[in-house]
Structure formats: C-alpha cells, structure tokens
FIDREN-944567 format. One record per residue (C-alpha): x, y, z; residue in one letter; residue number from 1. Coordinates in steps of 0.001 Angstrom, whole numbers, plus 500000, padded with zeros to 6 digits. Example, Ala and Ser with C-alpha at 12.3 -4.5 7.8 and 13.67 -1.06 7.14 Angstrom:
residues 2
+--------+--------+--------+------+------+
|      X |      Y |      Z | resn | resi |
+--------+--------+--------+------+------+
| 512300 | 495500 | 507800 |    a |    1 |
| 513670 | 498940 | 507140 |    s |    2 |
+--------+--------+--------+------+------+
END
This chain:
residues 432
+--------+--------+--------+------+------+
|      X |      Y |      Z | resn | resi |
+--------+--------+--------+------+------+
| 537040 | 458558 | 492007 |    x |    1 |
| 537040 | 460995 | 489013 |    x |    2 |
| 535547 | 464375 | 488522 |    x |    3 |
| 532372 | 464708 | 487190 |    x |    4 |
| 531667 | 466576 | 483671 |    x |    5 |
| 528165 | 467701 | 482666 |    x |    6 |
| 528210 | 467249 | 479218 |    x |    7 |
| 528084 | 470321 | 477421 |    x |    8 |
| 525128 | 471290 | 475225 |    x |    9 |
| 524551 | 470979 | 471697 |    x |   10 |
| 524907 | 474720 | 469589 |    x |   11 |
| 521584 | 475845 | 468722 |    x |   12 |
| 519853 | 474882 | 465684 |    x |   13 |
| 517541 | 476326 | 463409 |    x |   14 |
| 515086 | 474126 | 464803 |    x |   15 |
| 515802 | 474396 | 467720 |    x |   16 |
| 515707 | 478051 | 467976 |    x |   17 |
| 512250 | 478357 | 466221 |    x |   18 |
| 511127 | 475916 | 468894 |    x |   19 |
| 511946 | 478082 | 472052 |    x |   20 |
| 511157 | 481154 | 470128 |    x |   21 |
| 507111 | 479799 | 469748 |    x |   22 |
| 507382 | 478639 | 473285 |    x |   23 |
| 508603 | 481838 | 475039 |    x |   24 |
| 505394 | 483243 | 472565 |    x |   25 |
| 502780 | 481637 | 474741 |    x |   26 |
| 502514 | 484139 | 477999 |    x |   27 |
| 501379 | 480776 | 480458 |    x |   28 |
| 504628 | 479517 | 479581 |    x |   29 |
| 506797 | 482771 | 479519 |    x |   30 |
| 505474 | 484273 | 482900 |    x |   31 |
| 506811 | 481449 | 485196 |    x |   32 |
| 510018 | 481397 | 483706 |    x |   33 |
| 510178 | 485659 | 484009 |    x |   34 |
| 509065 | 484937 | 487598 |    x |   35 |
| 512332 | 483720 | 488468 |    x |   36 |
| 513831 | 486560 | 486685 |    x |   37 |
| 515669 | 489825 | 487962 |    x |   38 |
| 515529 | 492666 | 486308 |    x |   39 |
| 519205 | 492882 | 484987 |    x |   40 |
| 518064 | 489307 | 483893 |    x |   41 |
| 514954 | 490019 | 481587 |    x |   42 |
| 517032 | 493453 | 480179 |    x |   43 |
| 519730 | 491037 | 478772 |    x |   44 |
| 516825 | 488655 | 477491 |    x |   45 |
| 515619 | 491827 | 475308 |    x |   46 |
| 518785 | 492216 | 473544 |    x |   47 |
| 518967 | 488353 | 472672 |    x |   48 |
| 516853 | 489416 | 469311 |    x |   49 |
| 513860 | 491262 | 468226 |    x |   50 |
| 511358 | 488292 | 469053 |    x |   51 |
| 512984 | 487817 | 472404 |    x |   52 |
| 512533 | 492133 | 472354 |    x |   53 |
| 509011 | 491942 | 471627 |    x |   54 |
| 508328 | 489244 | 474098 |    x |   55 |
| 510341 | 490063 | 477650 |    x |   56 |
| 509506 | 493628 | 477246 |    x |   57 |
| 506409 | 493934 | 478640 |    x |   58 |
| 506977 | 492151 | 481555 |    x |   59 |
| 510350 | 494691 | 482004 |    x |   60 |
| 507700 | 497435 | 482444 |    x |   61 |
| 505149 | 495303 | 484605 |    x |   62 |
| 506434 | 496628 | 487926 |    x |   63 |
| 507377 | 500182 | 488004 |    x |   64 |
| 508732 | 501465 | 491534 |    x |   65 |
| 510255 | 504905 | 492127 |    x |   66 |
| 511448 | 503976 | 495419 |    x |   67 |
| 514063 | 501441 | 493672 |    x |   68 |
| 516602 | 501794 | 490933 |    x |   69 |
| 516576 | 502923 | 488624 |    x |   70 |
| 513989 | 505469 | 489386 |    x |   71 |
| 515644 | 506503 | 492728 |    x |   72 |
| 518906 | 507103 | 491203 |    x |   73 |
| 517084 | 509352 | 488276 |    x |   74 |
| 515402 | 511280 | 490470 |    x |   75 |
| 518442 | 512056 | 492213 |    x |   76 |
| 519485 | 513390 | 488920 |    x |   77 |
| 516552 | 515507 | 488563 |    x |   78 |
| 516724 | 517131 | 491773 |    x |   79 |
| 520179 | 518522 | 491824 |    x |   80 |
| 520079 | 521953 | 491714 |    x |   81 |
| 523394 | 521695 | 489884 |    x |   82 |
| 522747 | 518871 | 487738 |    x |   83 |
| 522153 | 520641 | 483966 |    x |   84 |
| 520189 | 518154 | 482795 |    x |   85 |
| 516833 | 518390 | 484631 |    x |   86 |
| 515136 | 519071 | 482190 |    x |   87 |
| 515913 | 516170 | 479937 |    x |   88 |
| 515568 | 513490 | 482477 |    x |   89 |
| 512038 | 514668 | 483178 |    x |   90 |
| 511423 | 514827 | 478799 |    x |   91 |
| 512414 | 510956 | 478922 |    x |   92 |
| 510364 | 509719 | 481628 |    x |   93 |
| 507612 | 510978 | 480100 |    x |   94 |
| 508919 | 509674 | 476312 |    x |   95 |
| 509176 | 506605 | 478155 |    x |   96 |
| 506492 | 506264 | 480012 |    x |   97 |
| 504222 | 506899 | 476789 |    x |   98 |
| 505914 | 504322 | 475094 |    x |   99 |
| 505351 | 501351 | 477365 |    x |  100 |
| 502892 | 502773 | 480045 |    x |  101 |
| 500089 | 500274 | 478452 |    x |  102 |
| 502763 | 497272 | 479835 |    x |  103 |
| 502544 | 498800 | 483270 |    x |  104 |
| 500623 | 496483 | 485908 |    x |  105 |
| 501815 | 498102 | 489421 |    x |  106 |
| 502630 | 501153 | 489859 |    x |  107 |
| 504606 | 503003 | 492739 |    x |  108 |
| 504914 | 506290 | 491747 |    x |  109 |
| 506168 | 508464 | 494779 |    x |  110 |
| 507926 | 510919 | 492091 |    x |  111 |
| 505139 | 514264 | 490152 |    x |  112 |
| 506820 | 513359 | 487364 |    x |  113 |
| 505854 | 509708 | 486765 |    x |  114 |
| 502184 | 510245 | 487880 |    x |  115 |
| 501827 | 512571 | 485574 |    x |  116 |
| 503346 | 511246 | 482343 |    x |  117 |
| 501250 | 508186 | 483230 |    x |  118 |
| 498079 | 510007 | 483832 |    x |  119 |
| 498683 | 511701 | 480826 |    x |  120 |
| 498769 | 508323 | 478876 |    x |  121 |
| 494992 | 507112 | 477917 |    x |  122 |
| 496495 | 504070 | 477198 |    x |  123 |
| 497496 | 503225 | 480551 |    x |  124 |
| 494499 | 500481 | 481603 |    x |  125 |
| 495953 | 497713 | 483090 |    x |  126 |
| 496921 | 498359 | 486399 |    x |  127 |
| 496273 | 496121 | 489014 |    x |  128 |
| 498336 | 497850 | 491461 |    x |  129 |
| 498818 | 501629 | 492404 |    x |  130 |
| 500535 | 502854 | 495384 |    x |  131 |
| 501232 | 506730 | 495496 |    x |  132 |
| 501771 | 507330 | 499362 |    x |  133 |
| 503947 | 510317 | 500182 |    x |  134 |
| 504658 | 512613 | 496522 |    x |  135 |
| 508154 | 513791 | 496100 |    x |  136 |
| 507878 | 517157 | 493509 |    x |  137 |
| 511344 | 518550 | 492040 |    x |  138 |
| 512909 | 521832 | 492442 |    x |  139 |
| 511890 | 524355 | 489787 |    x |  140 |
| 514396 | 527811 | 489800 |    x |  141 |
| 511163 | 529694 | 487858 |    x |  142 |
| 507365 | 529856 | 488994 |    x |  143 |
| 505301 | 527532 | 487086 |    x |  144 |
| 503012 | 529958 | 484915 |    x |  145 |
| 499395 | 529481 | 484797 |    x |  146 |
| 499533 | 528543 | 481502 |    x |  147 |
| 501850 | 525318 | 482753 |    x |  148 |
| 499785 | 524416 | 484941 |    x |  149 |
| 496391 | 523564 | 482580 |    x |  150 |
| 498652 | 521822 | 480649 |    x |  151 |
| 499449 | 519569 | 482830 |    x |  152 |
| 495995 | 518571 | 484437 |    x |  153 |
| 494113 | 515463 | 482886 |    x |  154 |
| 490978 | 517346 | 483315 |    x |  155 |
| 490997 | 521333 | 482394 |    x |  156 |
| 489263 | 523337 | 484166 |    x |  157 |
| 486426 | 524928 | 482255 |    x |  158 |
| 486908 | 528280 | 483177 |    x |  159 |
| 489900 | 530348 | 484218 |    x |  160 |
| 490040 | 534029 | 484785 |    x |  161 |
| 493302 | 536205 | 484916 |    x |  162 |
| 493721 | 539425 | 487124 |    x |  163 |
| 496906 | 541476 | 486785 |    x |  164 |
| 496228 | 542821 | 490348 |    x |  165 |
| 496499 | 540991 | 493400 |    x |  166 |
| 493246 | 543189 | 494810 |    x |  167 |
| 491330 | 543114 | 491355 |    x |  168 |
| 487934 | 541870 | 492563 |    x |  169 |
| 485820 | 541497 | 489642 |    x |  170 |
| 488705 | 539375 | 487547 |    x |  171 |
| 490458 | 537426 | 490460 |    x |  172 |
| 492317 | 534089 | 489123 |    x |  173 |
| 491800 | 531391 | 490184 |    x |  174 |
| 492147 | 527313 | 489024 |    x |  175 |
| 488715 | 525351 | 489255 |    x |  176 |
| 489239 | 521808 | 489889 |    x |  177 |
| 485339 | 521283 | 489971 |    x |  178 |
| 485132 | 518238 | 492212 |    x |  179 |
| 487467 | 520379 | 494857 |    x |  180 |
| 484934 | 521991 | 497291 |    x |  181 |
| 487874 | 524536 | 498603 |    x |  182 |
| 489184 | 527446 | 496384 |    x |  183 |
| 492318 | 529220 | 496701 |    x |  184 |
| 493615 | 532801 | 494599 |    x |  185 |
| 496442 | 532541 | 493260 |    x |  186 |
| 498496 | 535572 | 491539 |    x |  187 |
| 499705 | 535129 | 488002 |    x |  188 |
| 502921 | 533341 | 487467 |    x |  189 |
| 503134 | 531510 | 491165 |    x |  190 |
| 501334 | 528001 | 492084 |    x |  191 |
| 501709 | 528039 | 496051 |    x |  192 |
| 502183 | 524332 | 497086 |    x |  193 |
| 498635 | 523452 | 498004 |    x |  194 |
| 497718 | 524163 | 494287 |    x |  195 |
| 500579 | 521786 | 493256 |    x |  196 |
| 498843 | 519158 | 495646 |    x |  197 |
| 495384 | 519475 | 494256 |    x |  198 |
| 497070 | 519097 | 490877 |    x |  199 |
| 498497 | 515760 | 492098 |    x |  200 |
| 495298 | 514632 | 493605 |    x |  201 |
| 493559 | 515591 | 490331 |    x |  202 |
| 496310 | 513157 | 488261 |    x |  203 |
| 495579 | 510738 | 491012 |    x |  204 |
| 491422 | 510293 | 490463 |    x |  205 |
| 492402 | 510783 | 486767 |    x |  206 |
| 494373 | 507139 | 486982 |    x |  207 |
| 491898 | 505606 | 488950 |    x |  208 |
| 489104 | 506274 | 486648 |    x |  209 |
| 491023 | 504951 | 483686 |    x |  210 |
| 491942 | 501715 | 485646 |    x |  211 |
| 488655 | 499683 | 486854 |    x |  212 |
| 490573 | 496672 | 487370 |    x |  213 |
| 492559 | 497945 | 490229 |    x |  214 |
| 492837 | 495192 | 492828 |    x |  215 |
| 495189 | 497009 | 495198 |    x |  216 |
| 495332 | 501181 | 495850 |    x |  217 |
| 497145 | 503273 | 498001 |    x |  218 |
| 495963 | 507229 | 498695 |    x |  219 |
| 498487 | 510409 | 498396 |    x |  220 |
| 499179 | 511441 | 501586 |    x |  221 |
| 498033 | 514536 | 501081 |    x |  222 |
| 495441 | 516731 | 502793 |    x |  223 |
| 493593 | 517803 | 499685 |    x |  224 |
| 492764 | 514142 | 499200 |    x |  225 |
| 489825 | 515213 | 502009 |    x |  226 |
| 488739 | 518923 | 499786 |    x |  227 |
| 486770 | 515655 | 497878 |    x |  228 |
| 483233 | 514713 | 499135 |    x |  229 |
| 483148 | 511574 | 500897 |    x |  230 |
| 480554 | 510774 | 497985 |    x |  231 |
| 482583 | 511802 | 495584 |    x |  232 |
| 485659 | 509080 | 496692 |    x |  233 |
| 483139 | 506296 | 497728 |    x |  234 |
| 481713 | 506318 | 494296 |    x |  235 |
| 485225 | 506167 | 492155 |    x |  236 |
| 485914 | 503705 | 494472 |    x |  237 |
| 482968 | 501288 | 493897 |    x |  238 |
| 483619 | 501307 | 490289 |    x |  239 |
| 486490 | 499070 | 491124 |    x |  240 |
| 484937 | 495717 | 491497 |    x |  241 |
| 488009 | 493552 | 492141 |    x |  242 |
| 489479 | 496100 | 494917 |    x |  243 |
| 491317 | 494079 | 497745 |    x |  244 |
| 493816 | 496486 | 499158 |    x |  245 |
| 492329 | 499782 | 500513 |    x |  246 |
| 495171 | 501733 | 501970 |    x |  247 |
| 493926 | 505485 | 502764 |    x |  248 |
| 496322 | 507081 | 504071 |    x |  249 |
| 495004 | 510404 | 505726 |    x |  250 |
| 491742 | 510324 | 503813 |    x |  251 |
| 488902 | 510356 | 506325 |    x |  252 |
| 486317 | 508068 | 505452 |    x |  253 |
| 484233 | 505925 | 508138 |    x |  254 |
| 485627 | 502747 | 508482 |    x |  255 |
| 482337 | 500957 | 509325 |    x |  256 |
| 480683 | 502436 | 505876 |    x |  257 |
| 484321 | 501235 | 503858 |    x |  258 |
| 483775 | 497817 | 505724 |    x |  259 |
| 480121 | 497643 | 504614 |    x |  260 |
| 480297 | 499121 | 500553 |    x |  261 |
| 483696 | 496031 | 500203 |    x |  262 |
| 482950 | 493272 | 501967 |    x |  263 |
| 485502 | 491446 | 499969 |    x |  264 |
| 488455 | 493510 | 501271 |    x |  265 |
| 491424 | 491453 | 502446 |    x |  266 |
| 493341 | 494344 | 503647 |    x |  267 |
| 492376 | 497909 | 505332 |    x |  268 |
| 494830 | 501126 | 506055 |    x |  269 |
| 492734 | 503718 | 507684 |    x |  270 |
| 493225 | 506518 | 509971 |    x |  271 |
| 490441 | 507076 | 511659 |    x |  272 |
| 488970 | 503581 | 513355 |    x |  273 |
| 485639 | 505444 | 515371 |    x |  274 |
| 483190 | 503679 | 512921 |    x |  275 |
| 484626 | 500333 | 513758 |    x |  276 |
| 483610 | 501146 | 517270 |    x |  277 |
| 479595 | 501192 | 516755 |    x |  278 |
| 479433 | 498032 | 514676 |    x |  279 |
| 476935 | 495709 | 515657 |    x |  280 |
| 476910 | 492497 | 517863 |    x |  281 |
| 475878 | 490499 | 513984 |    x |  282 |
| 478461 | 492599 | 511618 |    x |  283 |
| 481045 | 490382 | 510871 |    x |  284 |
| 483859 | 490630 | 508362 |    x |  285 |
| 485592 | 487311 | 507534 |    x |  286 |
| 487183 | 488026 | 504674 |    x |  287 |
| 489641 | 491141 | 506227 |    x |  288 |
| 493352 | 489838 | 506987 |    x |  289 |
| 494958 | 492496 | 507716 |    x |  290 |
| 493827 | 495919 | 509278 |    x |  291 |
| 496234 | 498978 | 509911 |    x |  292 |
| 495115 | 501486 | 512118 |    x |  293 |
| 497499 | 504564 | 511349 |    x |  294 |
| 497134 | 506240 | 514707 |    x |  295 |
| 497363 | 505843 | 518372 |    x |  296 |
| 494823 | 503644 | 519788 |    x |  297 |
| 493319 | 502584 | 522723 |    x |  298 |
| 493969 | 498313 | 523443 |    x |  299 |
| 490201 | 498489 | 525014 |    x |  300 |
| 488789 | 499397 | 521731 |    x |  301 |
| 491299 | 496872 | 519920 |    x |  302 |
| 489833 | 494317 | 521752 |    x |  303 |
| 486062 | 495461 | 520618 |    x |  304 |
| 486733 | 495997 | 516645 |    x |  305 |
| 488765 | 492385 | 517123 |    x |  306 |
| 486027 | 490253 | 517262 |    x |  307 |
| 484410 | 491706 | 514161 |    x |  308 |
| 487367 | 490288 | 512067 |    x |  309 |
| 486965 | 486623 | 512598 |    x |  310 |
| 489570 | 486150 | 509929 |    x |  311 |
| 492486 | 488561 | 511006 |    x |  312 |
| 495972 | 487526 | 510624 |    x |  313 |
| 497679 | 490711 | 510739 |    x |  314 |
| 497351 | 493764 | 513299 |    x |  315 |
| 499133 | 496925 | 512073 |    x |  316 |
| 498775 | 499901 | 514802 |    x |  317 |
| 500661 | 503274 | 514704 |    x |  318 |
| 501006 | 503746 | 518656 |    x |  319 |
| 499587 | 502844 | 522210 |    x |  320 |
| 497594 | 505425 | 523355 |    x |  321 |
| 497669 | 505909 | 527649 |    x |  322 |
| 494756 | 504214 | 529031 |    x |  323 |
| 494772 | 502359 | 532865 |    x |  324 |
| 495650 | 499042 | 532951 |    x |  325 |
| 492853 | 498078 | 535305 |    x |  326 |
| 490831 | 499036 | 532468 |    x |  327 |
| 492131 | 497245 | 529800 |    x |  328 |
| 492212 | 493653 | 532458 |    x |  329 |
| 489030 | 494394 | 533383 |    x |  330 |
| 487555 | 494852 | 529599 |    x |  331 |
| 489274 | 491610 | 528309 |    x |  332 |
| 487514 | 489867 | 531468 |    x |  333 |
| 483877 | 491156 | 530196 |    x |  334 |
| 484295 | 489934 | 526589 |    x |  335 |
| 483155 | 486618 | 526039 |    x |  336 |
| 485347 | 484539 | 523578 |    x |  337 |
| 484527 | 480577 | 522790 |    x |  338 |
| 487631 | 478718 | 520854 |    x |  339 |
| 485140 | 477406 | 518337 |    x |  340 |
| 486793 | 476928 | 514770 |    x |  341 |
| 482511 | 477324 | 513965 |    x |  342 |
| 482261 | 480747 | 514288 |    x |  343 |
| 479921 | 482916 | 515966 |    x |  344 |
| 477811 | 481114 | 518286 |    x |  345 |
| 474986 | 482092 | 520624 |    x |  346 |
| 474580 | 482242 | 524325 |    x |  347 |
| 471120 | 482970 | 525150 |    x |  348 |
| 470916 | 486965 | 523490 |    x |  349 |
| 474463 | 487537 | 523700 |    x |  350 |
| 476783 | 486722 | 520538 |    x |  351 |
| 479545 | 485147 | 521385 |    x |  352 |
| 482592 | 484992 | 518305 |    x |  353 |
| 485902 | 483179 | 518027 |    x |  354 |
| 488864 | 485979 | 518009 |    x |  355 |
| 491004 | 486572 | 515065 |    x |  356 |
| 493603 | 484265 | 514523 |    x |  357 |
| 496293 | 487129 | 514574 |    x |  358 |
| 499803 | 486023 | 513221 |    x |  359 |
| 501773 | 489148 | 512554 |    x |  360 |
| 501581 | 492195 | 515010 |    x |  361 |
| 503038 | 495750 | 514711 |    x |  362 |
| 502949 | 498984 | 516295 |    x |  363 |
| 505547 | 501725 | 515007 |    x |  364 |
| 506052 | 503697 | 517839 |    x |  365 |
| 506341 | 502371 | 521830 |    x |  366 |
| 507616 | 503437 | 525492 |    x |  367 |
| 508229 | 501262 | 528400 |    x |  368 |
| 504902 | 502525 | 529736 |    x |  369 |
| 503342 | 500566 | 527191 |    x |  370 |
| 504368 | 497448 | 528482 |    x |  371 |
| 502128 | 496301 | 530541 |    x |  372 |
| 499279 | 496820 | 528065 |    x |  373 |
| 500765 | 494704 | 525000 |    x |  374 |
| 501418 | 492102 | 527410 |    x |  375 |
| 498219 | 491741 | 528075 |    x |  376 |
| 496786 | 492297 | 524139 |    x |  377 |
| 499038 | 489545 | 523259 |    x |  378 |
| 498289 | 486892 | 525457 |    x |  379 |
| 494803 | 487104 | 523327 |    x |  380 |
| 497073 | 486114 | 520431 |    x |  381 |
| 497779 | 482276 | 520991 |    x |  382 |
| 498911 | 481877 | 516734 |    x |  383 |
| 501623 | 484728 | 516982 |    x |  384 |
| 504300 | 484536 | 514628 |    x |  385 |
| 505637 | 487698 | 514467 |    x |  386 |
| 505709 | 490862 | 516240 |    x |  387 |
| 507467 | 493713 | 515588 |    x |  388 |
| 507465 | 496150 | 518601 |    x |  389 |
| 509106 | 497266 | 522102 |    x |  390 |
| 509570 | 494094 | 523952 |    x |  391 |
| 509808 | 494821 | 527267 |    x |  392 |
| 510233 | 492357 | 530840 |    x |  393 |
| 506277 | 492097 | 530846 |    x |  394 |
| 505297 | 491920 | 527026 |    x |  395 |
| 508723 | 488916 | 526795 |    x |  396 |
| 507020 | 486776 | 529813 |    x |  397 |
| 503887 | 487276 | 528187 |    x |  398 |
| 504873 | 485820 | 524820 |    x |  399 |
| 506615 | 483451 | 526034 |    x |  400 |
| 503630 | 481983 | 527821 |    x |  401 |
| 500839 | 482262 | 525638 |    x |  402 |
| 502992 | 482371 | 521980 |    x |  403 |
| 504198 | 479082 | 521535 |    x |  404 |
| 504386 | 479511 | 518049 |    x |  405 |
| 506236 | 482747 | 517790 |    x |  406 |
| 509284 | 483043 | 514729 |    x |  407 |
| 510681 | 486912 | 514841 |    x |  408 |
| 510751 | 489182 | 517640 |    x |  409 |
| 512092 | 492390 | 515955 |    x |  410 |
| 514679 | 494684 | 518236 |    x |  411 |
| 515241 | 492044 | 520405 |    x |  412 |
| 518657 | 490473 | 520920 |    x |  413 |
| 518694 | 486812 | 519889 |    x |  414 |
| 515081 | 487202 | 518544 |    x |  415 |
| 512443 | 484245 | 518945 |    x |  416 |
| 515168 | 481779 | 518727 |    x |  417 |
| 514411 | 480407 | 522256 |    x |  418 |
| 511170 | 479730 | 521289 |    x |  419 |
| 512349 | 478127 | 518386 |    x |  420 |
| 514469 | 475556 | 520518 |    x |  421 |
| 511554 | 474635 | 522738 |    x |  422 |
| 509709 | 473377 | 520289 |    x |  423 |
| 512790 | 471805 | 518620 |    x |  424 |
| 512792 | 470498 | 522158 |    x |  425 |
| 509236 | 469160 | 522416 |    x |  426 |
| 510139 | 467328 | 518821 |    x |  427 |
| 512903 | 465153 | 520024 |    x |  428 |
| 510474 | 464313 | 522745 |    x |  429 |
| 507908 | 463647 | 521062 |    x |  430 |
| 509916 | 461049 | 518661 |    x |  431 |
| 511575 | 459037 | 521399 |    x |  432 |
+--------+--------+--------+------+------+
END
C-alpha cells in the first residue's frame, strides 16, 4: 500500500487572484468564510494586501470585548500605577476607536475609556449589541478638573457655575446632567465617584440614542442608572424597535409594564420580579425564552410567573429565598397544569396553561436547606437539560425521576453521565 500525496496546488495567477479578490468583495460570500475565522486569523488576512485590508477589516472590529484580549491585557497597562505610559494607551484607544468605531456591531465595553471614545464617535450607528454591565474606571494621581469633565460628556450641560468657597451660597458649583433628577455639589478641582458614575450613565443613554437598531442591551450596574425617570428609560427604550435582549441590571423598572411595552422580547434580566406577580389569568408571553431574576426568590411565586411564559426554555435565578416546604407542595398541588402542546385552554372560568418547557436552569447561590425546595421546582421540569446548581440527595433523586432528558449537572462528580447511559440503555433495547 503506498502513501497518499494530495497534489499540491497550482501558484496563483493573475486570474486567478482577481477572481478571489471580486469574490471575497461580495459580503454574503465573505461573512461565512470570516465565520470560521479567529481573530489572529482575519489579522493575518489584512496584511495579505490592501484589497484583502479593505475587506477583512471591518469584520476585525465587528466584536469588540474588553473582557478578552487584547483589551484586558491593555487595560492592565493602563492601570498600573507604575506603568509610564497611561496616558498613551488611553490617546490610542480613543485614535482607534474613532477610526473604525463605524465597523463596530457588539460592543462590551466594561472599561470608561472605551465607552467614552465610542460615545464620543457620531459615527458609531451600527450596533446591534451593547453590553456595559459592571464599569471598570482607571487610576488618575490628579483630580479631574471641572473643566475635564464637560469635555468629556456627549451632552454639556447648559449651565455651570463655579464657587471658590466650599460655603459660597449664591455661586455653588455644580454639574447639571438635566435628565438626572438628583444633584450633588461638588468643590472645584474634585469629581467624587458618584459624579464619575452619572458621567458614565450619561455616555451610556448617549450610545443608545445614536444606535436604534440595537437588538440586544445590557444596563451599567450602577445606581445612578435609577436618578432617571422610569419615563425617561421606557421611552429611549421604545425607540429601539428590534430590541430582543433586555438585561437591566439594577435598574428598577416593573417587570409586568417591560413585559407589556416588548412583547417580542426573547430574553429578560430584571431585578425586581413583583410586577410579574399581579399579571392576569389571560396575559401570556410566548415569545420570552429566557428570564433571569437577579435576586432571591420565593419557588411559590416561580411557580405563578411560570405559567405566563408558555415558551420558557431557560430559568436564571440569583438565590432561594426561605419559605416552608409545606407551602411550596401545597401551592404546586393548587395550580392546575394540562400537558396540551395547544396552549391555554379553559375549564369552566378558570384558565388552565401548559408550563414552560424549561431546558436550562440556574441559580448562583445555594445551601443544603434549599434542597428540598428545588427538588420539588424541578420535578415541574420534565425537558431539563441542564442545571447548574447545588445538587443535593433530594434535588439528585428528583432529577433523576422526572429528568429523563438531562445532559450537564454542574458541581457534581461524574455529571449527568448516568443519565446519559440509561438512555443509551433504553436504545439498545429498543433496537433488538
């Protein structure tokens, strides 16, 4: 038997080379192929030549995450107290960011910097994406001046007024942001960090505003996101007709009145879930598929806001909060269910719905008090694939029983992979 030899491939031709060129040119053909692409991949595809240049570079600045090199590694940089050039770093995000922030589709920017150079760029429209989450601000030896600090916000404020004198009444400074219904003094030369965090939130609303195709956003966690009316947010936020991904963070808006204004939302991150609990018997949400609750809830009212979301696959909850477990037994007892693929049906006046089809189940934090309790929440989830919580003696038995289905079990030694050879098992006898 002999060795096989691919045959190697012709040298490029003229031709040839004009040919891929006008092919890589047409963007339905170049995106799958930059699909497949790394980064490292599409930065050596830039240097082939300056058509190649012109082509892969937007989609190099498509995705641009702060959490992930090279960002992470610059930032670094820019912190270090002994690092000399601070300074510079933060001059070449900017450069770059106003350079190729109009190629930018989804945007992670935990780091001041990069929201503001790219709040600061009008041309900056086509984001589909923008997750800000937790802001990570760099060490400054000197006081920002007051005079820094209008600089830097998209929106001036229209009047300032400078006192020399802490106490001077008649002149005291202060910064209007003038959709910010709390107002703070500040002394000349020092921005105290809740300033600094208004400033942020003021970049934020900026970015928003300039991006009405925004299909997914993600809040600041930061508490002067809720110094905005409620009106104020709901309207910016209705101006984004192809919004799927409402992540809030700790932004307090009613969930019921979010639910109602974006019926089309696939996915919801809220913090505070008491609207959900005074929906009506008729509201139902199909088109949600996943729901994070970022607090500690009660299973009881779980079980209530479930069958509202006929289409839920994924159940995201921060922690259990303590509740009896006679209670929770005795309130999955008294809620009617049918396993109807038709939807809601009716039982004389009482509306009686399918449950969610949950797939994917979280909760961050758990103790083995909580056992009990998700063994009995799960056993309403027949379609579980994956959970990711404590996994206790109860909660196992449980999923074992009613989870047939179940692929990763998180924390837990050896995983789902029993389940996995039962039904491996219920194959082979099935086939005989």
């Amino acid at each position: 038997m002999t060795d096989f030899h691919p045959t190697p491939l012709p040298p490029p031709t003229p031709a040839s080379t004009i040919t891929i060129n006008a092919l890589i040119y047409i963007p339905e053909l170049l995106q799958p192929i930059v699909d497949h692409f790394e980064r490292p991949d599409i930065c050596s595809c830039i240097l082939v030549s300056r058509h190649w240049n012109q082509c892969f570079t937007p989609s190099l600045w498509h995705t641009v995450d702060t959490l992930s090199k090279p960002w992470q590694e610059l930032f670094r940089r820019h912190d270090c107290k002994y690092d000399l050039p601070r300074d510079k770093i933060a001059a070449r995000v900017r450069e770059t960011i106003a350079s190729h922030g109009h190629h930018i589709r989804h945007l992670t920017a935990t780091w001041n910097i990069v929201l503001e150079a790219v709040a600061a760029n009008s041309g900056c429209t086509n984001l589909t994406s923008l997750v800000v989450g937790s802001v990570m601000y760099h060490r400054k030896v000197t006081p920002l001046d007051l005079k820094t600090v209008i600089a830097a916000l998209p929106h001036p404020p229209l009047t300032v007024l400078y006192a020399t004198d802490q106490t001077a009444t008649p002149l005291v400074q202060w910064l209007h942001l003038p959709w910010v219904s709390n107002r703070r003094i500040y002394r000349t030369g020092i921005v105290n960090e809740d300033l600094r965090r208004k400033i942020t939130v003021e970049r934020f609303w900026s970015l928003v505003q300039q991006n009405p195709g925004l299909v997914r956003l993600r809040f600041p966690t930061l508490g002067a996101m809720n110094d905005l009316s409620k009106e104020y947010i709901l309207e910016q936020l209705l101006a984004l007709k192809e919004l799927r991904d409402l992540d809030l963070e700790l932004t307090l808006l009613d969930a019921r009145t979010i639910l109602r204004l974006f019926p089309k939302l696939e996915r919801l991150r809220i913090y505070n879930m008491d609207g959900l609990m005074v929906l009506s018997a008729q509201e139902q949400y199909r088109n949600l598929r996943h729901l994070g609750l970022r607090t500690y809830v009660l299973f009881t009212n779980v079980l209530k806001v479930l069958h509202h979301l006929p289409g839920l696959e994924e159940l995201w909850i921060k922690g259990v909060a303590v509740e009896p477990v006679g209670h929770l037994r005795t309130t999955m007892a008294s809620i009617p269910i049918t396993l109807s693929p038709n939807g809601p049906s009716t039982r004389g006046d009482e509306v009686v719905v399918s449950p969610p089809v949950i797939k994917a189940f979280y909760i961050d934090e758990t103790l083995p008090r909580d056992d009990e309790s998700i063994a009995l929440l799960v056993r309403r989830f027949p379609r579980l694939v994956q959970i990711r919580a404590g996994v206790n003696r109860a909660t196992k038995k449980a999923l074992w029983e009613h989870c047939y289905y179940l692929e990763e079990m998180h924390g837990v030694k050896g995983g789902a992979e029993a389940w996995k050879r039962r039904r491996a098992e219920d194959k082979r006898k099935r086939c005989k």
